[in-house]
TISEMAR-393304 format. One line per 2 residues: number of its first residue (from 0); their letters; for each residue x, y, z of C-alpha. Coordinates in nm, 4 decimals, decimal comma, padded with zeros to 6 digits, always signed. Layout:
# TISEMAR-393304
NUM> a> X Y Z  ... $
***
This chain:
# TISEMAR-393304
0> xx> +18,9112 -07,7893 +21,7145  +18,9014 -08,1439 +21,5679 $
2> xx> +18,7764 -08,1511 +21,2374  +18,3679 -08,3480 +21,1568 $
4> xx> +18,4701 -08,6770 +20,9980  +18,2663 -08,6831 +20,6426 $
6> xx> +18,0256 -08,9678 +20,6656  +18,1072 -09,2516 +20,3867 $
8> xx> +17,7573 -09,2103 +20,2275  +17,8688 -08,8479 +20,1423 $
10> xx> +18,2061 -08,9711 +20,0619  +18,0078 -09,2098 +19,7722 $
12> xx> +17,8410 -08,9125 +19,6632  +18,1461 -08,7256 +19,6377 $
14> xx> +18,3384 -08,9727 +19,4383  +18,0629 -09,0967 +19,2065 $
16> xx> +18,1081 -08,7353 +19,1013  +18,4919 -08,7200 +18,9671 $
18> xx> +18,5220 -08,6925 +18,6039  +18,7247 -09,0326 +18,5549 $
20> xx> +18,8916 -09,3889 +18,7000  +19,2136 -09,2441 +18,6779 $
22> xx> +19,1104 -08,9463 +18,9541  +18,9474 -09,1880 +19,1909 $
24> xx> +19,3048 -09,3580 +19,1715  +19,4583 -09,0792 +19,3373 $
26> xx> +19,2015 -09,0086 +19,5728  +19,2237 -09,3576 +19,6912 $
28> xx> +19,5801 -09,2887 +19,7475  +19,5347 -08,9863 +19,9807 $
30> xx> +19,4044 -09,1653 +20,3196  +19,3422 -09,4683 +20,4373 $
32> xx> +18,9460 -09,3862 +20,4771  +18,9387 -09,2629 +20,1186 $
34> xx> +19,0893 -09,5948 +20,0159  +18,8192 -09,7773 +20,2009 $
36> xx> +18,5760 -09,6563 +20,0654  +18,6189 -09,6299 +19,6763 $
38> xx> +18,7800 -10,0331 +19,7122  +18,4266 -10,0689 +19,8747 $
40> xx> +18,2078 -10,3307 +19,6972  +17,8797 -10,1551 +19,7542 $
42> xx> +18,0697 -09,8298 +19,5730  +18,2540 -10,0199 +19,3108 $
44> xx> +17,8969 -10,1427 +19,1763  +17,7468 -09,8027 +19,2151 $
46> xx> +18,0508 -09,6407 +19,0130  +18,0376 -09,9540 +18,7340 $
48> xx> +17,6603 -09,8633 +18,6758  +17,7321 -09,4826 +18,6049 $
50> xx> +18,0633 -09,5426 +18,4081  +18,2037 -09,7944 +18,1353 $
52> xx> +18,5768 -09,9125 +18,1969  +18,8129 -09,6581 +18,0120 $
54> xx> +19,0071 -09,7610 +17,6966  +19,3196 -09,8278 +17,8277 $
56> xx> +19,4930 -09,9548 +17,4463  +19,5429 -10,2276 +17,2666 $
58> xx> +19,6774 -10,5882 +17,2310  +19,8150 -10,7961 +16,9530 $
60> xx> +20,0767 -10,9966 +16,8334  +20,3148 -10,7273 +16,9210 $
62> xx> +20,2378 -10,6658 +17,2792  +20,0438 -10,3836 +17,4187 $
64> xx> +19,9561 -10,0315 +17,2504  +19,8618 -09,7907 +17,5647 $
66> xx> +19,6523 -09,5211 +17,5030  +19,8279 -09,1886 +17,4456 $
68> xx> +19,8150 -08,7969 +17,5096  +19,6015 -08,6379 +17,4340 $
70> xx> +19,3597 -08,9656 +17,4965  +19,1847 -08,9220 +17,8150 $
72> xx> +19,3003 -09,2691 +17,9088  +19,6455 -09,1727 +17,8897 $
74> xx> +19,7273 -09,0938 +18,2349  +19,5662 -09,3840 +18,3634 $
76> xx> +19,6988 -09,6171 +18,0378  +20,0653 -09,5293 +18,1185 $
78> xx> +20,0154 -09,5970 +18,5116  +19,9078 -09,9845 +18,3574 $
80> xx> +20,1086 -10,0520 +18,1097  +20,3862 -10,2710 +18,2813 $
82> xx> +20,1412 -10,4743 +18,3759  +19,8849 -10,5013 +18,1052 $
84> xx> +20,1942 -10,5690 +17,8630  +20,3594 -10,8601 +18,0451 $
86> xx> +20,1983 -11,2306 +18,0634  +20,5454 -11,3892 +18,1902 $
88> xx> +20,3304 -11,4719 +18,4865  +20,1419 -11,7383 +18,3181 $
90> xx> +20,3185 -12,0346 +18,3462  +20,4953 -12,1481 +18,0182 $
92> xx> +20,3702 -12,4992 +17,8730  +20,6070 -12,7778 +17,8358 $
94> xx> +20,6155 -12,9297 +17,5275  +20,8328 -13,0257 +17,2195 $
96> xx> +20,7922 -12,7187 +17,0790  +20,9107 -12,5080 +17,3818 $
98> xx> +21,2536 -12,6246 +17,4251  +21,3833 -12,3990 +17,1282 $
100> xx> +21,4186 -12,0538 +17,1382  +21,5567 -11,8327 +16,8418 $
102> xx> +21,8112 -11,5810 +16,8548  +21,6152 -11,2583 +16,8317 $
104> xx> +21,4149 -11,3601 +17,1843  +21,1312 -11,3902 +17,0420 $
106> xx> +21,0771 -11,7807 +17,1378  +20,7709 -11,9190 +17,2622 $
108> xx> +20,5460 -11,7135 +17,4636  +20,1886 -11,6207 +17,5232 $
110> xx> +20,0144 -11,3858 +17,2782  +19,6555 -11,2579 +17,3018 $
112> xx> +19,3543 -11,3924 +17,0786  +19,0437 -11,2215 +17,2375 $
114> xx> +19,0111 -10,9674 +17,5516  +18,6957 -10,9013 +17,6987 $
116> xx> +18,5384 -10,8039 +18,0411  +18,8850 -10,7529 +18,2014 $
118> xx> +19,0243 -11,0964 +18,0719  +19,2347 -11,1630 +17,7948 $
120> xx> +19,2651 -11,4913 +17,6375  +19,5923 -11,6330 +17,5291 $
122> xx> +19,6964 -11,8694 +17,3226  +20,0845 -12,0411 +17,3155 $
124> xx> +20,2885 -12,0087 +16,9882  +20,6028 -12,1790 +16,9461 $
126> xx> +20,6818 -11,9380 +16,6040  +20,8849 -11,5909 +16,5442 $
128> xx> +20,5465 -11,3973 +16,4868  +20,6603 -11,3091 +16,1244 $
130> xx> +20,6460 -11,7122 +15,9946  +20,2815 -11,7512 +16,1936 $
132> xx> +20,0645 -11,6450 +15,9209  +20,2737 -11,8323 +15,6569 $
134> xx> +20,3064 -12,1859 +15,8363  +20,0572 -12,2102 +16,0718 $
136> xx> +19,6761 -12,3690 +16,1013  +19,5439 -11,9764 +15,9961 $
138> xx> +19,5390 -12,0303 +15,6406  +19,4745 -12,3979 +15,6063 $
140> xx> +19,8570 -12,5017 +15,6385  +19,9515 -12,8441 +15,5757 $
142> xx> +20,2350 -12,7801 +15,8374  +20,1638 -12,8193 +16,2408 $
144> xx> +20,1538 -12,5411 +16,4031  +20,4013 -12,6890 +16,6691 $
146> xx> +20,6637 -12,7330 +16,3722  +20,9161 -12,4835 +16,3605 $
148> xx> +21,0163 -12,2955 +16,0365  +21,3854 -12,4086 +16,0169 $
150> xx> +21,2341 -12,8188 +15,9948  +21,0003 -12,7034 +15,6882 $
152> xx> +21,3062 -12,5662 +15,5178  +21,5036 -12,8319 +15,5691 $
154> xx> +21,7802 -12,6325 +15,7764  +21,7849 -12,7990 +16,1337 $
156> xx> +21,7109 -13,0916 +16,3457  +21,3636 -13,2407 +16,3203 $
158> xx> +21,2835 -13,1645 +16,6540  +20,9904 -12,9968 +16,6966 $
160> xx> +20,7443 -13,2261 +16,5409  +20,3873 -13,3082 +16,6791 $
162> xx> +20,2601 -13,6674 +16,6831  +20,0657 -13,5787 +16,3981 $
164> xx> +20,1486 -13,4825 +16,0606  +19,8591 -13,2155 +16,0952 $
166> xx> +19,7191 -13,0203 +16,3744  +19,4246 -13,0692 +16,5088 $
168> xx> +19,2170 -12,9067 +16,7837  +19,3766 -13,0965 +17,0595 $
170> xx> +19,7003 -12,9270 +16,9584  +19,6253 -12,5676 +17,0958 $
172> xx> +19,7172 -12,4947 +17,3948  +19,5078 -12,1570 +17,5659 $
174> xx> +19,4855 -11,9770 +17,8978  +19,2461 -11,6840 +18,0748 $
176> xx> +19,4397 -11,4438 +18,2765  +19,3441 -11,0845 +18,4327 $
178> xx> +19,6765 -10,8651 +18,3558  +19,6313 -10,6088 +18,6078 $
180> xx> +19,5484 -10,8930 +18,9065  +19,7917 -11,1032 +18,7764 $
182> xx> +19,5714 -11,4235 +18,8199  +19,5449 -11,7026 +18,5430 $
184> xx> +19,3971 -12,0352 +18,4415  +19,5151 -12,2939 +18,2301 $
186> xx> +19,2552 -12,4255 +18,0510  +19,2837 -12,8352 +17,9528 $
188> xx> +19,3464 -12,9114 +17,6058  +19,0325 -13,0435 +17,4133 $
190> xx> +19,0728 -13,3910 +17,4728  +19,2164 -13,5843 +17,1730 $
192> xx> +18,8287 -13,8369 +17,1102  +18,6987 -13,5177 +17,0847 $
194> xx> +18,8970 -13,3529 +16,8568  +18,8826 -13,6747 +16,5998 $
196> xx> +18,5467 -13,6230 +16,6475  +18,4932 -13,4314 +16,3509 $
198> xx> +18,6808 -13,6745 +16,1053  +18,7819 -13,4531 +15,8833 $
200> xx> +19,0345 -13,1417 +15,7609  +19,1289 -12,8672 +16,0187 $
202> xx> +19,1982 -12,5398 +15,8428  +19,1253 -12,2210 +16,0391 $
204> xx> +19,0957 -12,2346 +16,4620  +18,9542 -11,9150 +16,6428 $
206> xx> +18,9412 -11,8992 +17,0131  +18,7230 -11,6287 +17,1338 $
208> xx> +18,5704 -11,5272 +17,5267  +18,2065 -11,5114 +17,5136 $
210> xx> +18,0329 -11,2520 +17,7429  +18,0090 -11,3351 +18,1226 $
212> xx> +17,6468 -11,4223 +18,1816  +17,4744 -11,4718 +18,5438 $
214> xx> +17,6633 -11,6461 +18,7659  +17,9183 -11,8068 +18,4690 $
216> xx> +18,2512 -11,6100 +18,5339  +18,3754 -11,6597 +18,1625 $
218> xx> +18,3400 -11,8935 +17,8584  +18,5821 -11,9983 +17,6021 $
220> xx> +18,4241 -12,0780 +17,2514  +18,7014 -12,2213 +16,9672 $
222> xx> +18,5266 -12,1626 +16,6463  +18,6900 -12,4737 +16,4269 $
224> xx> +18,6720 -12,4411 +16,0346  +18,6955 -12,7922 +15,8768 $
226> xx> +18,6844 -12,8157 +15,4859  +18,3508 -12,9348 +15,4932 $
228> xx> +18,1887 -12,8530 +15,8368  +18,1970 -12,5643 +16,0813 $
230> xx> +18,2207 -12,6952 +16,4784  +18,2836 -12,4861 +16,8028 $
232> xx> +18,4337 -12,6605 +17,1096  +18,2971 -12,4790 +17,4478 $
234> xx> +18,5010 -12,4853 +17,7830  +18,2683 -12,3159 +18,0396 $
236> xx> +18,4294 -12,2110 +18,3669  +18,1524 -12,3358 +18,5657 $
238> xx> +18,2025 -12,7292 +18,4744  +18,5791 -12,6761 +18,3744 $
240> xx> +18,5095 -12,9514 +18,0989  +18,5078 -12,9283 +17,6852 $
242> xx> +18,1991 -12,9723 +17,4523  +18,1752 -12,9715 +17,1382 $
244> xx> +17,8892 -12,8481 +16,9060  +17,8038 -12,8972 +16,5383 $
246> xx> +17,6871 -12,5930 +16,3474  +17,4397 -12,7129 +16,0487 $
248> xx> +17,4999 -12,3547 +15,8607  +17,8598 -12,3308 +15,7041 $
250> xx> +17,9993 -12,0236 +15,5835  +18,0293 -11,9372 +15,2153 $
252> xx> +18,3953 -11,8005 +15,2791  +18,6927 -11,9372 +15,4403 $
254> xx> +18,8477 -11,7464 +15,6573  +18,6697 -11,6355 +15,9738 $
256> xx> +18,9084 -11,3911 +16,1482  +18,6911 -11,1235 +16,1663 $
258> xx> +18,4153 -11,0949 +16,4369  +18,2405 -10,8354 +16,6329 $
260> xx> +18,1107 -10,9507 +16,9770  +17,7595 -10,7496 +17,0213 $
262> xx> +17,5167 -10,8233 +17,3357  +17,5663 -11,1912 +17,3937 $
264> xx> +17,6836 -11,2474 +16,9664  +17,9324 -11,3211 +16,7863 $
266> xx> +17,9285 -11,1670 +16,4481  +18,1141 -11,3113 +16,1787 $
268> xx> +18,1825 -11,1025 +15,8191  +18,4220 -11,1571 +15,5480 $
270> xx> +18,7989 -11,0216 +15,5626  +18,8188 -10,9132 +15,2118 $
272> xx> +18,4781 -10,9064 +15,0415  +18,1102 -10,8172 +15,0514 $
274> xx> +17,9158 -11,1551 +15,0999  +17,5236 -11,2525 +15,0808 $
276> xx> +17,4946 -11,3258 +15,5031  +17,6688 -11,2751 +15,8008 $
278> xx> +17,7469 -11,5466 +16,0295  +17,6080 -11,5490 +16,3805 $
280> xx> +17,6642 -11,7498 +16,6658  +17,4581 -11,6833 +17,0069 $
282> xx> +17,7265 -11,7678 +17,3384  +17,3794 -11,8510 +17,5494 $
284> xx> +17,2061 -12,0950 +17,3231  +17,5477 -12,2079 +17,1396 $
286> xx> +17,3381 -12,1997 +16,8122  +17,4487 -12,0692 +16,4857 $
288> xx> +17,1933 -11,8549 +16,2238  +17,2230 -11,5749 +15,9298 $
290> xx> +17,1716 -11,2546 +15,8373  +17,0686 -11,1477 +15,5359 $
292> xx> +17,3778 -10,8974 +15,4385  +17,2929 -10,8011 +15,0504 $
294> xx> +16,9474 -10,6061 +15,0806  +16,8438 -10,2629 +15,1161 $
296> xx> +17,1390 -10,0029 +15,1180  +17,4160 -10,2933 +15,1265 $
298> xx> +17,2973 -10,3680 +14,7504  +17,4236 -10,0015 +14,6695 $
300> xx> +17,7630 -10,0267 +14,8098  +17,8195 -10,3597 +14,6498 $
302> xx> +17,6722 -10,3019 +14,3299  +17,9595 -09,9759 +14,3203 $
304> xx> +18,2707 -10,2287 +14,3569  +18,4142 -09,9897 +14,6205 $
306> xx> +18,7023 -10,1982 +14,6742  +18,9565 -10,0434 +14,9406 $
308> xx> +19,2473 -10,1557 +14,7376  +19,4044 -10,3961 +15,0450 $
310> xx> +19,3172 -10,6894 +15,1875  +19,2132 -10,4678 +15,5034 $
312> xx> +18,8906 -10,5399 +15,6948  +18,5709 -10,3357 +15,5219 $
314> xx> +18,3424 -10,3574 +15,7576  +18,2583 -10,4238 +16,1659 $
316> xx> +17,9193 -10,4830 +16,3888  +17,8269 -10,2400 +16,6854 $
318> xx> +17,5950 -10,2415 +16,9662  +17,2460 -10,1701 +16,8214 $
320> xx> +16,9216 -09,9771 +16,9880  +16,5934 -10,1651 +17,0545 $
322> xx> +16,7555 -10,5022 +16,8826  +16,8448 -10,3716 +16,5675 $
324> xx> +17,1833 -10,4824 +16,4065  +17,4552 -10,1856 +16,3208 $
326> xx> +17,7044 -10,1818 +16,1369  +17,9826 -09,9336 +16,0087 $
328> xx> +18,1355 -10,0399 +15,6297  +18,4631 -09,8348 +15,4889 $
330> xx> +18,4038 -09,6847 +15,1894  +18,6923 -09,5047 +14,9733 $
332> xx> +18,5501 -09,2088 +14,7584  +18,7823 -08,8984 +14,6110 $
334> xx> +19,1054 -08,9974 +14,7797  +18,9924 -09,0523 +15,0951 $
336> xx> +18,7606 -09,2595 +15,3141  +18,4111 -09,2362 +15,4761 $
338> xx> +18,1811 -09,4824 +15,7628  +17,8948 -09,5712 +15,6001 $
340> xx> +17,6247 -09,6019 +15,9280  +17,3725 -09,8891 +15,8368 $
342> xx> +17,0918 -10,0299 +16,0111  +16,8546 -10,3546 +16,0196 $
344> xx> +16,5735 -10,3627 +16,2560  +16,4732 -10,7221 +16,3875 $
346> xx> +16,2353 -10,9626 +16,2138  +16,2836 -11,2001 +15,9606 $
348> xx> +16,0160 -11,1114 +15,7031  +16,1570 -10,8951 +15,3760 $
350> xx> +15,9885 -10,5686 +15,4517  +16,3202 -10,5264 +15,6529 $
352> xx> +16,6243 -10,4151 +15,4892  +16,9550 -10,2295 +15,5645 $
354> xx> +16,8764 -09,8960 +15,5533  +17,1346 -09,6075 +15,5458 $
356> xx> +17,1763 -09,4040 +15,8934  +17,4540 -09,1472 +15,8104 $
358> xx> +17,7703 -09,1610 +15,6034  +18,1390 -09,0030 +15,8518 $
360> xx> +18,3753 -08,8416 +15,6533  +18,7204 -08,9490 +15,7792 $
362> xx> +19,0202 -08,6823 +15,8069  +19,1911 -08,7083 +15,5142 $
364> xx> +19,5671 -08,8812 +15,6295  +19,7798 -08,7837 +15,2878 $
366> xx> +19,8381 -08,9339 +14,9863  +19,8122 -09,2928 +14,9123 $
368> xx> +19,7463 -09,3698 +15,2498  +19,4201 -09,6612 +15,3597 $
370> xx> +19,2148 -09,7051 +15,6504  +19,1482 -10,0465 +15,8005 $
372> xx> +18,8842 -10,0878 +16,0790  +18,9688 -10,3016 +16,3842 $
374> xx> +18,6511 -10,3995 +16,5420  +18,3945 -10,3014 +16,7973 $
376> xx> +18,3270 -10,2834 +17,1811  +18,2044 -10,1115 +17,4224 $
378> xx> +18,0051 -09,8679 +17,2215  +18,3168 -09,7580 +17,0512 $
380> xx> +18,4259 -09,8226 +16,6508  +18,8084 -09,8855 +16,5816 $
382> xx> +19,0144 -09,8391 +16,2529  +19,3629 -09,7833 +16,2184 $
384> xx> +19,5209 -09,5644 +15,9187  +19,8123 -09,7473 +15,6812 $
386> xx> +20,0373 -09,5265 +15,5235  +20,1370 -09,5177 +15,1494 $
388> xx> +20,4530 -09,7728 +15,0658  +20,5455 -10,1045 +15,1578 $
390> xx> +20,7284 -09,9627 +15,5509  +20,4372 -10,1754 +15,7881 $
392> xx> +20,4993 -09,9735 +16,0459  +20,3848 -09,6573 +16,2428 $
394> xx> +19,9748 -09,6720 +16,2251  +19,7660 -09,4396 +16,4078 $
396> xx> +19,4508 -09,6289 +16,5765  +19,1263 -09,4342 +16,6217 $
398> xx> +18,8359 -09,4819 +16,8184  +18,4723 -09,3324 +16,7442 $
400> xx> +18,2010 -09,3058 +16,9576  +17,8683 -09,4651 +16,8113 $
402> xx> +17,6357 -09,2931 +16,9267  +17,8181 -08,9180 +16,9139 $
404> xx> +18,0537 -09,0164 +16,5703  +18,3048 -08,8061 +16,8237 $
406> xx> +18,6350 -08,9592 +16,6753  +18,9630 -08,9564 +16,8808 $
408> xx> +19,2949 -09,0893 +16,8196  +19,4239 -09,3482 +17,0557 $
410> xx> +19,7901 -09,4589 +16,9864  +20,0259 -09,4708 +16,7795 $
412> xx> +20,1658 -09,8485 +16,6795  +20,4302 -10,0370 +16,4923 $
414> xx> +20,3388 -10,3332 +16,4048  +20,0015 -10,4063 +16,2024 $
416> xx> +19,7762 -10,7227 +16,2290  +19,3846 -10,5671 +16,1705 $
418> xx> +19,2639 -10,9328 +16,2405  +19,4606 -10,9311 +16,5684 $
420> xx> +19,4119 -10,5842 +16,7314  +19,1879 -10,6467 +16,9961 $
422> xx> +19,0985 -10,2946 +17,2654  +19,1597 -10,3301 +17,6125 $
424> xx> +18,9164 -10,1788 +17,8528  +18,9410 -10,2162 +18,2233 $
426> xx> +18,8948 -10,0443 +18,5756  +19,2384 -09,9943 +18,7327 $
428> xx> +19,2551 -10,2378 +19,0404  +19,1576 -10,0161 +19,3123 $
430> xx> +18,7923 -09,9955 +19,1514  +18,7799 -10,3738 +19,0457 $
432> xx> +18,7547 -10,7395 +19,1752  +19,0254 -10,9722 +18,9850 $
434> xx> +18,8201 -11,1231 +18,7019  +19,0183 -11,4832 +18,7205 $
***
């Protein structure tokens, strides 16, 4: 006797019920009516509002980290990899600086700046990755960033030079692409009125994707620091043109590297110190504001000079609960390291302070070892350990749950760049639509 066919409703049931992506993969795999129904858009959206996109590693200047056993992503991570690693399928740009290539292979390319919602953001460098933070626009260079090492030094042909003597933002050159879908854009470079718009010094340029809002699929937002004025160029995908924004509050500090993208904010703290604000910029409004940073329980830790002994990020933003701002700050104490859980609730008279939630003792790594957080997303902390010596390589990255403190390690990586390490969270294809 034939066997009942299972109606699709009860097939939805059935499937909003596995444990994770990576098992819906495989049941997608097993018939063509299984298949059918989990690539489904009225089951995708159902299975999106019960479960966040798994952790599937991370991306820097290195390439990609995929999660590892005993991760729960693992299985899943591994199955992605060649794909979330490689962006040779975004079209290289043509330029002076992409005719030379240096022995080792590692010429111009693509390298990620900020991943979000599925897409990653890239960025073109012309530089072997170990000259980058020495030469280029990062630390207020006076050297191009199209301008190859060997021409500063004086040992090569002078070919790489821009039309400028300095950069400016009309110089970078920056794509959106989905890695698993394999579809890209090329954004235009800010035209060049524009970018002399400003009239003055470039020295730091920070592309970052703002949250997809409504019926806007993404939005680029360069955050340009000038010596004596903060401006953010906008590229939204909906009118595929560049604006450009003055921000009348300028940071106390120079380097913004560091940011932590909560609800629809960007938020801004200091690489290496404790400062008096935080810097805040809202994606909707495309206004910038303050915090206040030093009251309440922040006053303690400062006042104590923890210092962490590197030049490692200190501190990192989370989602908060009913509008408050969270926020997790390293602290070293005894040889080893703990998350000190603060808290400010919204409003903007002084009654409101930072106020201590709970202090996480980290596992103690070994001697002489430091811990470094990475950022925030998706309800999840990062931090990465460093061990003792001067050998930069072989760091374990951890990710802790916010609201549970449940802490779990992720990967294991060579190459370290805490400013750079951005976490990669996606559906696998057969439970998304391609982002770009």
């Amino acid at each position: 006797m034939d066997s009942i066919p299972i109606p699709d409703v009860l097939l939805e049931e059935i499937f909003l019920r596995l444990p994770a992506p990576d098992t819906l993969v495989r049941a997608s795999a097993t018939c063509t009516t299984f298949c059918r129904v989990i690539k489904g858009r009225a089951f995708r959206r159902r299975f999106h509002a019960l479960h966040r996109p798994p952790l599937l590693g991370f991306m820097d200047a290195a390439g990609f980290h995929p999660a590892e056993a005993p991760h729960p992503s693992a299985p899943l991570a591994g199955a992605l990899t060649p794909c979330a690693a490689d962006f040779s399928f975004v079209p290289a740009v043509v330029s002076s600086s992409s005719y030379y290539k240096k022995d080792d292979g590692k010429g111009p390319r693509w390298r990620p700046r900020d991943v979000r919602g599925g897409r990653v953001l890239l960025d073109w460098i012309s530089l072997h990755p170990r000259f980058i933070k020495s030469w280029s626009y990062h630390y207020g260079s006076d050297i191009s960033i199209l301008v190859d090492i060997s021409d500063v030094l004086g040992r090569g042909p002078h070919h790489t030079w821009t039309k400028r003597d300095m950069c400016n933002a009309a110089d970078f050159h920056l794509a959106v692409c989905d890695p698993l879908s394999r579809g890209f854009m090329l954004l235009p470079t800010i035209p060049e009125d524009l970018a002399a718009l400003p009239q003055d010094r470039l020295g730091a340029f920070e592309p970052v994707l703002a949250p997809a809002t409504g019926d806007e699929p993404f939005k680029v937002i360069c955050v340009a620091r000038y010596e004596t004025k903060l401006v953010i160029f906008v590229f939204p995908s909906t009118t595929m043109q560049w604006c450009m924004v003055e921000s009348p509050v300028v940071p106390s500090w120079h380097v913004m590297s560091c940011f932590d993208c909560v609800g629809s904010c960007f938020y801004w703290t200091d690489r290496y110190d404790w400062t008096d604000h935080l810097m805040v910029l809202d994606t909707r409004t495309l206004r910038f504001s303050t915090v206040n940073f030093l009251t309440g329980y922040h006053m303690e830790l400062r006042d104590a000079d923890l210092s962490i002994g590197h030049d490692w990020r200190p501190n990192a933003v989370v989602v908060g609960s009913e509008g408050a701002i969270e926020m997790f700050s390293l602290v070293p104490q005894h040889g080893s390291f703990a998350l000190h859980h603060t808290s400010l609730q919204p409003g903007q008279d002084s009654t409101h302070e930072w106020k201590l939630e709970k202090i996480v003792q980290l596992p103690r790594q070994g001697h002489g070892y430091s811990i470094s957080t990475v950022g925030a997303a998706e309800g999840f902390l990062f931090f990465q350990d460093i061990p003792a010596g001067h050998e930069l390589e072989n760091f374990d990255c951890y990710s802790m749950e916010v609201k549970t403190y449940e802490i779990i390690k992720v990967c294991t990586k060579d190459f370290f760049d805490s400013a750079r390490a951005h976490p990669y969270f996606s559906f696998p294809p057969v439970l998304s639509e391609p982002t770009v």
